[in-house]
PyMOL commands that place a pseudoatom at each C-alpha (Angstrom):
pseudoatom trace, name=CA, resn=UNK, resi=1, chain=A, elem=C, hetatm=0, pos=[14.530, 8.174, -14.755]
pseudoatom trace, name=CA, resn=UNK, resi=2, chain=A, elem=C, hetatm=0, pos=[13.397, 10.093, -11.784]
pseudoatom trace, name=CA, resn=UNK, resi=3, chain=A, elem=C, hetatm=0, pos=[11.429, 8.778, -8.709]
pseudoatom trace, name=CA, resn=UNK, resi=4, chain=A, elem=C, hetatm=0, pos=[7.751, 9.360, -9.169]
pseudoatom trace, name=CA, resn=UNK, resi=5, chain=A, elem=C, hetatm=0, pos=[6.255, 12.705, -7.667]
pseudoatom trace, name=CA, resn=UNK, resi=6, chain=A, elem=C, hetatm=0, pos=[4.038, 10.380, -5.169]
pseudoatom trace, name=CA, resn=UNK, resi=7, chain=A, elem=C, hetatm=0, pos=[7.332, 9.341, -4.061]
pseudoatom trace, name=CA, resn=UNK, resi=8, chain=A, elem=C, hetatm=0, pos=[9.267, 12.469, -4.390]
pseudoatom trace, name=CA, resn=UNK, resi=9, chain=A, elem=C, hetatm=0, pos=[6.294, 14.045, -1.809]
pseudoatom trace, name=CA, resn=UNK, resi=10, chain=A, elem=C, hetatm=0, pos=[7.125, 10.932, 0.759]
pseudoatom trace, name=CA, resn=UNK, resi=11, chain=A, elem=C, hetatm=0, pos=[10.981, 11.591, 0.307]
pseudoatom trace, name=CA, resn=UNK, resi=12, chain=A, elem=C, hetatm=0, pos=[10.063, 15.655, 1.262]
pseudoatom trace, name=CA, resn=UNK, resi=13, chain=A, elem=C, hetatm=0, pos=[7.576, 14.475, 3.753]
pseudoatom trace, name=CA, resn=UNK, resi=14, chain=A, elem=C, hetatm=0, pos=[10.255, 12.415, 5.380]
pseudoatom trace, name=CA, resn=UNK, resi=15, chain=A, elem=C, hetatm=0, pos=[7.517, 9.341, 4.870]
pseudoatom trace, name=CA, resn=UNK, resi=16, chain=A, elem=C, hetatm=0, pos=[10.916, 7.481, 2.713]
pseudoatom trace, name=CA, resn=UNK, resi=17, chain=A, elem=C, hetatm=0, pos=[14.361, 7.619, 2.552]
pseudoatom trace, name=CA, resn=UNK, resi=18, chain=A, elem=C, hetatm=0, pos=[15.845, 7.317, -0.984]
pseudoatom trace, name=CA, resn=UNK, resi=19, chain=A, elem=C, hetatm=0, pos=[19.050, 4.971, -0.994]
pseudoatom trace, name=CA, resn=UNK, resi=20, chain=A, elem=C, hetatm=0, pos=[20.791, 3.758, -3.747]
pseudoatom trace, name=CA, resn=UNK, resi=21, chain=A, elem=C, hetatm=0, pos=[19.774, 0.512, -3.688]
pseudoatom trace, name=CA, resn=UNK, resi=22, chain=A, elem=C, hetatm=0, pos=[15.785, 1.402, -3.221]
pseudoatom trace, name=CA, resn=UNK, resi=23, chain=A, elem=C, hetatm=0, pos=[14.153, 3.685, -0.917]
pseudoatom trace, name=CA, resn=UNK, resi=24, chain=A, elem=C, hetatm=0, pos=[12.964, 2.549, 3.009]
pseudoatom trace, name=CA, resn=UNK, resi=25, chain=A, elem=C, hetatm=0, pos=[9.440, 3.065, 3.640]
pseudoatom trace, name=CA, resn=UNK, resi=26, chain=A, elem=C, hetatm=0, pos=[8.870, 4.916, 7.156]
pseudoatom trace, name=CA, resn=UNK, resi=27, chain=A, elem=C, hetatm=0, pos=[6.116, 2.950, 9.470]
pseudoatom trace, name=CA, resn=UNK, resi=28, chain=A, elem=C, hetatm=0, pos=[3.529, 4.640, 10.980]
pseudoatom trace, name=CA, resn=UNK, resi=29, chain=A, elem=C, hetatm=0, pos=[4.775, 7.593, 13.615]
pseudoatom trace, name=CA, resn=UNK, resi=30, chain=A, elem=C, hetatm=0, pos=[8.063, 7.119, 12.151]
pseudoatom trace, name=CA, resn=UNK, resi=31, chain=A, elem=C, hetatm=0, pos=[9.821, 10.130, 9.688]
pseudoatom trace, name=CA, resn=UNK, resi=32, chain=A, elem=C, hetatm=0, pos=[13.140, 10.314, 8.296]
pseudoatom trace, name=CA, resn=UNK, resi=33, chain=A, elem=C, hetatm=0, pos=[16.005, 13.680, 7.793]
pseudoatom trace, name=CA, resn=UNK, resi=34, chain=A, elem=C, hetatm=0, pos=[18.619, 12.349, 5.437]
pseudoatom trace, name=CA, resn=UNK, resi=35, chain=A, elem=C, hetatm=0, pos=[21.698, 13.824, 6.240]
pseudoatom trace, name=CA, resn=UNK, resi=36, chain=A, elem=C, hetatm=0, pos=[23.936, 12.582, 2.911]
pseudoatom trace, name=CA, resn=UNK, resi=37, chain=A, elem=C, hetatm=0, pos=[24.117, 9.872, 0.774]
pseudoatom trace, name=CA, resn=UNK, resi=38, chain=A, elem=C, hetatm=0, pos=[27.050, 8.427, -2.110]
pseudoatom trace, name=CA, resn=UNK, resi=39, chain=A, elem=C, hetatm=0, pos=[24.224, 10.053, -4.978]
pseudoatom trace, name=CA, resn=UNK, resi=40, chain=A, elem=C, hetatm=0, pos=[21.915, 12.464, -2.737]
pseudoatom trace, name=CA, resn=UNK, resi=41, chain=A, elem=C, hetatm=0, pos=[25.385, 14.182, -1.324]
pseudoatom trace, name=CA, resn=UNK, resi=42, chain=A, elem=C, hetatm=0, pos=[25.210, 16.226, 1.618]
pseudoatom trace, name=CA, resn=UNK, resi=43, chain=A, elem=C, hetatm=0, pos=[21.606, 17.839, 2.751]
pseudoatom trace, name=CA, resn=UNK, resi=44, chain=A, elem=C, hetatm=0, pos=[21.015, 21.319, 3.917]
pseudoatom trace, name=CA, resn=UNK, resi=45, chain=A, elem=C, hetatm=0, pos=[19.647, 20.339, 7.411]
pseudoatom trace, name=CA, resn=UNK, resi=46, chain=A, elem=C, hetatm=0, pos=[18.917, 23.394, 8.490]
pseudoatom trace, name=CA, resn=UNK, resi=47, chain=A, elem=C, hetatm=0, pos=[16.893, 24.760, 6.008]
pseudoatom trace, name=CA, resn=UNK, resi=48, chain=A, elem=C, hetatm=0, pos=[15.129, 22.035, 4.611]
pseudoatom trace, name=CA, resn=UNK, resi=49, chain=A, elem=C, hetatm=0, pos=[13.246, 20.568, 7.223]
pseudoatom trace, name=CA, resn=UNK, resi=50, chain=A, elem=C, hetatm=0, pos=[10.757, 17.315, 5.903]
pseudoatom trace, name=CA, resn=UNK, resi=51, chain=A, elem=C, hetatm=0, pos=[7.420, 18.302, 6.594]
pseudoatom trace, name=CA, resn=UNK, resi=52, chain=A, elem=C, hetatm=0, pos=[6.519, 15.184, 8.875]
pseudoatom trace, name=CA, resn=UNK, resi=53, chain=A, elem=C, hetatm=0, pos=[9.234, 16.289, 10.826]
pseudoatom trace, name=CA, resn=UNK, resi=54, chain=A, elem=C, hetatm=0, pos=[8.344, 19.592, 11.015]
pseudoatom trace, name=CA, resn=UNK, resi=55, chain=A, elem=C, hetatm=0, pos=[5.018, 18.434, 11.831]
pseudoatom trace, name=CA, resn=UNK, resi=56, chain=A, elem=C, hetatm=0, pos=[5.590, 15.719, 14.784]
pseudoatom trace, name=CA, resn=UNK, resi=57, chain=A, elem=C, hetatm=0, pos=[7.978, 18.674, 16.539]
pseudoatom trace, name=CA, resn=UNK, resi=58, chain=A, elem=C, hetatm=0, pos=[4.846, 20.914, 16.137]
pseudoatom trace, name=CA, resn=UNK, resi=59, chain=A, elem=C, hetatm=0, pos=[2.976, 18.574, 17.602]
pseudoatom trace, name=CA, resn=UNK, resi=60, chain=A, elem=C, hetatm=0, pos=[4.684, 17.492, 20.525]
pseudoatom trace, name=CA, resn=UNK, resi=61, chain=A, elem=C, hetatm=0, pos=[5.845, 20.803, 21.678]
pseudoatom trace, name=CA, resn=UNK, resi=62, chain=A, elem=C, hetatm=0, pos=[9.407, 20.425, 20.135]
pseudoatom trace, name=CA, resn=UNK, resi=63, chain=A, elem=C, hetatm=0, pos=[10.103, 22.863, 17.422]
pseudoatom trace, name=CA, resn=UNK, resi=64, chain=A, elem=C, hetatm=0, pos=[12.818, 24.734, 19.039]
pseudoatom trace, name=CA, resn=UNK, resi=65, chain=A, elem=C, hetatm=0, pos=[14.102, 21.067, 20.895]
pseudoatom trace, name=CA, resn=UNK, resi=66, chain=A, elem=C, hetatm=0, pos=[14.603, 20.196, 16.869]
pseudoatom trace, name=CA, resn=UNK, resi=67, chain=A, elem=C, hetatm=0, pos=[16.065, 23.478, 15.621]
pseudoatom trace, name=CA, resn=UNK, resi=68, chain=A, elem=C, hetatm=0, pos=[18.912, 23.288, 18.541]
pseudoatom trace, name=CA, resn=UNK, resi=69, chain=A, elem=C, hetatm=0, pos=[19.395, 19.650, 17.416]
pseudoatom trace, name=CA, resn=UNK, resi=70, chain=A, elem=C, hetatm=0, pos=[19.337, 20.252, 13.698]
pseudoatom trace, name=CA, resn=UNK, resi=71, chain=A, elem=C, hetatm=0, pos=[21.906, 23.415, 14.149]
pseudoatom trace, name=CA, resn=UNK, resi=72, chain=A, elem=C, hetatm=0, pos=[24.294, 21.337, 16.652]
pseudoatom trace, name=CA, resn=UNK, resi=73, chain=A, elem=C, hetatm=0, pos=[24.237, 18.667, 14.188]
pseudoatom trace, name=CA, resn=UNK, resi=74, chain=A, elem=C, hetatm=0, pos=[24.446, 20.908, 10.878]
pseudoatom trace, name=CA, resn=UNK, resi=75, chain=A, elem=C, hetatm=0, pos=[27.588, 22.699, 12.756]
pseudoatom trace, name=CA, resn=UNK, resi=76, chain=A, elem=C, hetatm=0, pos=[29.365, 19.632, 13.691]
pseudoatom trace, name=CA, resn=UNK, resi=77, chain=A, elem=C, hetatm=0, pos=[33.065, 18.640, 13.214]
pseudoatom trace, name=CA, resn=UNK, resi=78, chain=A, elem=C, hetatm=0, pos=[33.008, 17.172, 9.405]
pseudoatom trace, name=CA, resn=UNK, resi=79, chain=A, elem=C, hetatm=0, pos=[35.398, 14.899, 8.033]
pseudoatom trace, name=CA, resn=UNK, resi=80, chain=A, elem=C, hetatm=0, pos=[37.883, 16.213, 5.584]
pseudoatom trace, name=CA, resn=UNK, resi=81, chain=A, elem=C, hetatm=0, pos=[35.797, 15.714, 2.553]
pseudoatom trace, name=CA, resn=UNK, resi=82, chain=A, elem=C, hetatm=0, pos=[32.646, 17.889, 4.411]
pseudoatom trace, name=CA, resn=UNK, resi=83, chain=A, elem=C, hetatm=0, pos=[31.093, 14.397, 5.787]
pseudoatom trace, name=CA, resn=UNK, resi=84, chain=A, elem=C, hetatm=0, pos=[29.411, 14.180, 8.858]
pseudoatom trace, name=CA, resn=UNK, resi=85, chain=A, elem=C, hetatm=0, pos=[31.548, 11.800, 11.739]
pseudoatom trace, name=CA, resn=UNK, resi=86, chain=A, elem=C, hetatm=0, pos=[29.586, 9.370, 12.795]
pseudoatom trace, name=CA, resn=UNK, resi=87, chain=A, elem=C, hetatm=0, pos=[31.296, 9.468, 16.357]
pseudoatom trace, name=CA, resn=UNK, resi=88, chain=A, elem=C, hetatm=0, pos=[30.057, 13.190, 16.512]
pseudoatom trace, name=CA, resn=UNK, resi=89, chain=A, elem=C, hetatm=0, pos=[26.392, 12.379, 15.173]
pseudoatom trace, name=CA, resn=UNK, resi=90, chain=A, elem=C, hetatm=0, pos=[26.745, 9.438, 18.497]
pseudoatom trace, name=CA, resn=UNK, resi=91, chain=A, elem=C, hetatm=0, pos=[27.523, 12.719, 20.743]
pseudoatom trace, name=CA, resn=UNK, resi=92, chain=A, elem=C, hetatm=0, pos=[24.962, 14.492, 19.574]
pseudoatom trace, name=CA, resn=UNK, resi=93, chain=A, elem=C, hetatm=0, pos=[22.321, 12.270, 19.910]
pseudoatom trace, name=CA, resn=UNK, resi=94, chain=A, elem=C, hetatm=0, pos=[23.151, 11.033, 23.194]
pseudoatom trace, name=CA, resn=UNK, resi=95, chain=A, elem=C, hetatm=0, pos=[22.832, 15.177, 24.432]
pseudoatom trace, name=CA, resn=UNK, resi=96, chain=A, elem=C, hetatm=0, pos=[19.564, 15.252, 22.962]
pseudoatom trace, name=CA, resn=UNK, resi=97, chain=A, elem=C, hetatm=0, pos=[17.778, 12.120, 23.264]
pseudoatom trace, name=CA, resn=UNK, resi=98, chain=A, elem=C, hetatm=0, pos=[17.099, 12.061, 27.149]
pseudoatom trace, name=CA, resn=UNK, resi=99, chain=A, elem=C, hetatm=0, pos=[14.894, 15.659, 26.084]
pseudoatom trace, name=CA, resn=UNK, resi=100, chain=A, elem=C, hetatm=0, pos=[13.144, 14.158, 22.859]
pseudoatom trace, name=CA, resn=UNK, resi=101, chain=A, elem=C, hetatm=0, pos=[11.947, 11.572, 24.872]
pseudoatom trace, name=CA, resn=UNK, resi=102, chain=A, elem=C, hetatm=0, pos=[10.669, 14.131, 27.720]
pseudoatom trace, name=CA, resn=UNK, resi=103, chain=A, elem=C, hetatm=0, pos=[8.117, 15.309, 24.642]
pseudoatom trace, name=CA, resn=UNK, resi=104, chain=A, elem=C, hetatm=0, pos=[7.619, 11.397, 23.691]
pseudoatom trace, name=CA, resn=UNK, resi=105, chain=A, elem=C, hetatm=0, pos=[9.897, 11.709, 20.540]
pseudoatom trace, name=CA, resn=UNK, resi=106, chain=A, elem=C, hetatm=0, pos=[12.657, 8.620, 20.290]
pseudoatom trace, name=CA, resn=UNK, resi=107, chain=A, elem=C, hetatm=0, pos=[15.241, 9.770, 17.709]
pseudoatom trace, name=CA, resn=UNK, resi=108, chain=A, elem=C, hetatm=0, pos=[17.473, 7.288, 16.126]
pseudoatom trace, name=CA, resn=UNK, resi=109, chain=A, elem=C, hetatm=0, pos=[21.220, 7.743, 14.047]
pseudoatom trace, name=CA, resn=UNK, resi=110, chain=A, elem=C, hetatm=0, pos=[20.921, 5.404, 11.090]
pseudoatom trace, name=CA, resn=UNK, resi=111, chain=A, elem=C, hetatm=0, pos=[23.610, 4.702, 8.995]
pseudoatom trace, name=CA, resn=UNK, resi=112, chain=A, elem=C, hetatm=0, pos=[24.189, 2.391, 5.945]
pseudoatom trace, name=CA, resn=UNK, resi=113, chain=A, elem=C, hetatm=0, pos=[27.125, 0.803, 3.990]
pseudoatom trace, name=CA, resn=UNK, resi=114, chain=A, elem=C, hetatm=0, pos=[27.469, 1.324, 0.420]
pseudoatom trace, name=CA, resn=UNK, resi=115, chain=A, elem=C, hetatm=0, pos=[30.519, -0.149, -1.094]
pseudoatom trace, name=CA, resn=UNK, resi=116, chain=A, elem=C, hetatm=0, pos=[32.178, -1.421, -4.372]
pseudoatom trace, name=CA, resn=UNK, resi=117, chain=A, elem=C, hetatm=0, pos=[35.050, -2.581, -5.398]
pseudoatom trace, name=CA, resn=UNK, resi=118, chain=A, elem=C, hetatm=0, pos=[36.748, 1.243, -5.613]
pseudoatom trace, name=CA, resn=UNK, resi=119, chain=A, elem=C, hetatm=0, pos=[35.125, 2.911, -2.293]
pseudoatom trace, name=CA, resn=UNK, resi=120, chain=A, elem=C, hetatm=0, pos=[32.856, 2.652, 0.299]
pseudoatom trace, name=CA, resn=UNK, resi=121, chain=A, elem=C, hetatm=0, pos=[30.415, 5.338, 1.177]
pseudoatom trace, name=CA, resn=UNK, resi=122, chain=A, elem=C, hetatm=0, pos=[27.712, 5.950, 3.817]
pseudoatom trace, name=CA, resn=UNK, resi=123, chain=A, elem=C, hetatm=0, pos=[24.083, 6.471, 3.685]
pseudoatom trace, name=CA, resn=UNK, resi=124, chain=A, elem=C, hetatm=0, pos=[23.278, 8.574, 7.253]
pseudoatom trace, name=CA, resn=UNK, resi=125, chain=A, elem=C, hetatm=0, pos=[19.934, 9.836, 8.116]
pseudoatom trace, name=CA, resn=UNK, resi=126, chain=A, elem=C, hetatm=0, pos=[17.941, 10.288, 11.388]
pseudoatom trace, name=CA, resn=UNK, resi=127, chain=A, elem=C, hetatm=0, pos=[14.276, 8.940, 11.971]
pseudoatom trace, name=CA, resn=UNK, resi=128, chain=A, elem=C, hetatm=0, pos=[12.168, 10.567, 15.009]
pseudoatom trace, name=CA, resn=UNK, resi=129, chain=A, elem=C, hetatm=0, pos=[9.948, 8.724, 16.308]
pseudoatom trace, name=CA, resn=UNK, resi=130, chain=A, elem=C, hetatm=0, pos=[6.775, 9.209, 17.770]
pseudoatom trace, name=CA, resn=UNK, resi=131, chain=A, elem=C, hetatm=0, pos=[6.393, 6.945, 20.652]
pseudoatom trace, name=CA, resn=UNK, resi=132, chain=A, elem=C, hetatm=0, pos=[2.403, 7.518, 20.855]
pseudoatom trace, name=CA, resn=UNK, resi=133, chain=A, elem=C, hetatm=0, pos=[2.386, 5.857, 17.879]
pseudoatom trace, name=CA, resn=UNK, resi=134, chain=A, elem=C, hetatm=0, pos=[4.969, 3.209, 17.319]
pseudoatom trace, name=CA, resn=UNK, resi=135, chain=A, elem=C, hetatm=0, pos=[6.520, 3.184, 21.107]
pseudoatom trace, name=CA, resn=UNK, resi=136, chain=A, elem=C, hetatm=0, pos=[8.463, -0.409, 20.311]
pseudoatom trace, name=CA, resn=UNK, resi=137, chain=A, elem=C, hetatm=0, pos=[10.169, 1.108, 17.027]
pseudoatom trace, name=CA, resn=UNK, resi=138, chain=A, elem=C, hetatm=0, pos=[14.049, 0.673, 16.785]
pseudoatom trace, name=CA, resn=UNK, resi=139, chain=A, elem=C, hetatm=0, pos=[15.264, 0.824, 13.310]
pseudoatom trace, name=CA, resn=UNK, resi=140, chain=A, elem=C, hetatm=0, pos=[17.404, -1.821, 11.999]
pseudoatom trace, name=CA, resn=UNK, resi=141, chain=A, elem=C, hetatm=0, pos=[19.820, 0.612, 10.375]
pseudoatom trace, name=CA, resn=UNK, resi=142, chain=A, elem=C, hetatm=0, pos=[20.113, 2.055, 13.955]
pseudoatom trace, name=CA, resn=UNK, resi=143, chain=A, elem=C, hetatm=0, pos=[24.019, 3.115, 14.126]
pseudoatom trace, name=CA, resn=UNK, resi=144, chain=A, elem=C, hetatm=0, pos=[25.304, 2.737, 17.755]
pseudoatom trace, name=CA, resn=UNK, resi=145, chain=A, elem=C, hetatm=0, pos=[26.769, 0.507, 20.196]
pseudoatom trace, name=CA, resn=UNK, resi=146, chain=A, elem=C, hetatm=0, pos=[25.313, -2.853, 21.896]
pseudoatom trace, name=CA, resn=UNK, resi=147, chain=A, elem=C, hetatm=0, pos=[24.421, -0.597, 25.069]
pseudoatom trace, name=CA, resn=UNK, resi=148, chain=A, elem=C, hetatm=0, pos=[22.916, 1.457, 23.008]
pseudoatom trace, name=CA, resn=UNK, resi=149, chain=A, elem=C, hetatm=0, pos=[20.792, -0.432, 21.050]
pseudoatom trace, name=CA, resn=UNK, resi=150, chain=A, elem=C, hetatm=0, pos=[19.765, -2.397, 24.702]
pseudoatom trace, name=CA, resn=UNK, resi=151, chain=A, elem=C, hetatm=0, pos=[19.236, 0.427, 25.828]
pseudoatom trace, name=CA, resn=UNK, resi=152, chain=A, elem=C, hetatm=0, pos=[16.573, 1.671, 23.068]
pseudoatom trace, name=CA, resn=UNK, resi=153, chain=A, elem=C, hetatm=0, pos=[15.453, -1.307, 23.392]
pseudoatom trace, name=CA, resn=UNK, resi=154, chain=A, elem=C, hetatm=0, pos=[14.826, -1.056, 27.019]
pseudoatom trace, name=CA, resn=UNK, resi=155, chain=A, elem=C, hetatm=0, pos=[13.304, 2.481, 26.336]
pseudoatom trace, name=CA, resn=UNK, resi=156, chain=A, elem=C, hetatm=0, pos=[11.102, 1.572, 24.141]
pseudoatom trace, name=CA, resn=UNK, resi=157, chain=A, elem=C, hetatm=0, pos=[9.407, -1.416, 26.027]
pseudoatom trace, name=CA, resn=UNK, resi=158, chain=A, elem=C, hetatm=0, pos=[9.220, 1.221, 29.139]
pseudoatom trace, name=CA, resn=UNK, resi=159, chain=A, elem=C, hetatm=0, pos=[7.227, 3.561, 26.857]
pseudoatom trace, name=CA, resn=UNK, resi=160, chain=A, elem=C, hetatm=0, pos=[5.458, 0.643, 25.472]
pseudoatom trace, name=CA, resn=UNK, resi=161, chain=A, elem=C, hetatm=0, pos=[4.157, -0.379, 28.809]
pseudoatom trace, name=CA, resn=UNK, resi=162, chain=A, elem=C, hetatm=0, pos=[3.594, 3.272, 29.876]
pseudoatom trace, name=CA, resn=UNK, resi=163, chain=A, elem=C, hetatm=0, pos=[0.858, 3.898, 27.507]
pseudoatom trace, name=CA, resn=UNK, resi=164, chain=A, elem=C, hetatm=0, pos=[-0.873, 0.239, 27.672]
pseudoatom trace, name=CA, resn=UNK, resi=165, chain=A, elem=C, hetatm=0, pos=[-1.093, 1.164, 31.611]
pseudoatom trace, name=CA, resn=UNK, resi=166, chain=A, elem=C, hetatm=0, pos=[-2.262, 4.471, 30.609]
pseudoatom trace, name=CA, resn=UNK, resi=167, chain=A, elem=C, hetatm=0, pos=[-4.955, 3.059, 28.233]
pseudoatom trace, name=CA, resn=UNK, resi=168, chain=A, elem=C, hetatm=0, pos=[-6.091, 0.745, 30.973]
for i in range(1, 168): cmd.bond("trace and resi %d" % i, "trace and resi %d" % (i + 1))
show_as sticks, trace
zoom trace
């Protein structure tokens, strides 16, 4: 039994992110990039961009921002089975991040634990966020370190206040 094609749009729109136990609904200015999955194995990053993604870089001015980040991520060190290190994705990000947010884009490693009683897998994806439209949005499945999650945190209050001042 496949996922419906209402939902199979939303998965290609990066709108959802299908996990095995359910899928996670996006909020509003929020889209997901699944990077791999225990059943969805590893995605082609670079060539199969979701279309909200594709369409928040357009419209913030970030296209080529996104295909440097996609390409540094794609061509990251892998684990010996072809999975993507979390410690590398952490890297990454932290390059990036300071120039998403220069086009008002917060972008987010999430990462969750799948496990039975023979292994234990890893859902990873990234959401970018668009902080004219949800500027208080941290994840929950956000994958990174007390500072860092303070620091989001931080960030997105700043950009939170920012555009109430602005509106003012």
């Amino acid at each position: 039994m496949g996922a419906s094609a209402s939902k199979k749009q939303a998965y290609a729109e990066g709108a959802r992110v299908d996990l095995p136990w359910g899928d996670k609904k996006m909020q509003e200015g929020v889209w997901a990039e699944k990077l791999e999955g225990r059943y969805s194995g590893k995605q082609d990053v670079k060539n199969n961009v979701p279309t909200g993604v594709q369409a928040l870089m357009e419209r913030k001015g970030a296209t080529d921002l996104y295909q440097e980040f996609i390409t540094f991520l794609a061509d990251s060190n892998k684990d010996f089975t072809g999975s993507y290190q979390s410690d590398e994705i952490h890297k990454i990000e932290e390059m990036y991040n300071g120039r998403f947010a220069e086009r008002g884009i917060h972008v987010f490693y999430c990462r969750k634990t799948i496990s039975d009683q023979y292994y234990t897998n890893w859902e990873k994806w990234i959401e970018f966020v668009d902080i004219s439209i949800n500027p208080t949005y941290v994840p929950k499945e956000y994958h990174a370190s007390k500072e860092a999650k303070a620091e989001a945190k931080r960030m997105a209050e700043a950009a939170a206040a920012a555009q109430i001042k602005a509106a003012a």
